[in-house]
C-alpha positions as CSV (number, residue, x, y, z in Angstrom):
1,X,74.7,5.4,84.5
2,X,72.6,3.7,81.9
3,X,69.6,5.3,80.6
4,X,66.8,3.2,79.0
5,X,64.6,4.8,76.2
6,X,61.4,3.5,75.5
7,X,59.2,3.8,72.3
8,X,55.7,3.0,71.8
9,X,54.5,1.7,68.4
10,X,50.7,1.3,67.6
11,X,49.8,-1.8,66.0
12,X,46.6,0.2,64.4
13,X,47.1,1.5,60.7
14,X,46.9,4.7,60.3
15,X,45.3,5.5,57.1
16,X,46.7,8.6,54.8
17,X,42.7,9.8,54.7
18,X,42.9,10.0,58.6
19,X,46.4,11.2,58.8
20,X,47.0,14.0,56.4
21,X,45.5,17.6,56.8
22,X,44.1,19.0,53.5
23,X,44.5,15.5,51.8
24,X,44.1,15.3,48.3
25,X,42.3,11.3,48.9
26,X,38.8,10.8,47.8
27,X,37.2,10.6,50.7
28,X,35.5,7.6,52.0
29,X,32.4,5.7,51.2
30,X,29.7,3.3,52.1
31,X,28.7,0.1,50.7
32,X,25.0,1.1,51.8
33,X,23.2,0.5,48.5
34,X,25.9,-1.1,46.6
35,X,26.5,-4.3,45.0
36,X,29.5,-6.4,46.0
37,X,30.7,-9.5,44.0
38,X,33.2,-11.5,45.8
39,X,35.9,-13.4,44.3
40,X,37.5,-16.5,45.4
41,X,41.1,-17.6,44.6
42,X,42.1,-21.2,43.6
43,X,42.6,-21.7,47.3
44,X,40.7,-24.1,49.0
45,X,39.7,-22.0,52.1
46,X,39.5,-18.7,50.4
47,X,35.7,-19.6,50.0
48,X,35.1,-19.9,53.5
49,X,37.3,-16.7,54.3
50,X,34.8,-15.1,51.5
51,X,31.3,-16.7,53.2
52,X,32.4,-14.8,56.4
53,X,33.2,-11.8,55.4
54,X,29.8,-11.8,53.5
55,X,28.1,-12.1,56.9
56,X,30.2,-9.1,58.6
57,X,29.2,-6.8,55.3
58,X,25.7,-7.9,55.6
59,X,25.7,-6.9,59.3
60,X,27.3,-3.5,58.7
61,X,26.0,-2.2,55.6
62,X,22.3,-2.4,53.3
63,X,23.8,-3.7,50.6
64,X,21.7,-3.8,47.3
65,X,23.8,-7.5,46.3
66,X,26.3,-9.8,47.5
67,X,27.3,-12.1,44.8
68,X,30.0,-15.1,45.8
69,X,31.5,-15.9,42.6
70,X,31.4,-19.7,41.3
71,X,34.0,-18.7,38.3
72,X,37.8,-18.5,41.0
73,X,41.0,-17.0,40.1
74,X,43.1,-19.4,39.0
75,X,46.5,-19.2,40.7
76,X,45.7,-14.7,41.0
77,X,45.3,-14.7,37.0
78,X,42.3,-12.6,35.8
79,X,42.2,-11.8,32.0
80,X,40.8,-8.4,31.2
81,X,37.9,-9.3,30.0
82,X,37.0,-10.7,33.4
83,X,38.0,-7.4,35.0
84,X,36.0,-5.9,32.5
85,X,33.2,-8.3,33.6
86,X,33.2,-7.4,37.2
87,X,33.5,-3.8,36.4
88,X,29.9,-3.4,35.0
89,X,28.4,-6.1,37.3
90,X,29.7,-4.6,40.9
91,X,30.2,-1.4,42.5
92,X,33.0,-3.5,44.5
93,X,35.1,-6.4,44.3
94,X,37.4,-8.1,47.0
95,X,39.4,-11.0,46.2
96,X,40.3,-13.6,49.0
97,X,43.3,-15.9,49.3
98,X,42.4,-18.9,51.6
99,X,44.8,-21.3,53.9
């Protein structure tokens, strides 16, 4: 007789903050209060992925900014003085990739 085993995998991450007793990850925190500059690759869509995702953070958080930046990343090369750049003028950054 054949016997048939069956396995269940989740398709939701599991994060090592939520996973891990006694973890040694800075916990969590908001965007409530904080300014977030957005940052466009050369990719033509990555704007529009960028303008949407504005409109979910500005739903779900009190932000203090939201900055869409004109300046993109062109082809995912940022010289450190840009880095450095960001750095003082957000509390967060996230980069989109369009198409």
């Amino acid at each position: 007789m054949t016997t048939l085993r069956m396995t269940f995998a989740s398709p939701i991450a599991v994060y090592l903050d939520e996973n891990l007793d006694g973890s040694v990850l800075a916990p969590r925190s908001s965007l409530d209060g904080k300014v977030v500059g957005l940052l466009p690759n050369w990719r033509p869509a990555a704007v529009n992925v960028l303008k949407a995702l504005a409109t979910l953070l500005e739903q779900r958080y009190r932000l203090k900014g939201l900055v869409l930046e004109q300046q993109v990343l062109d082809h995912n090369v940022l010289p450190a003085e840009k880095l450095d750049d960001l750095a003082h003028r957000y509390d967060a950054v996230i980069a989109a990739s369009g198409d």
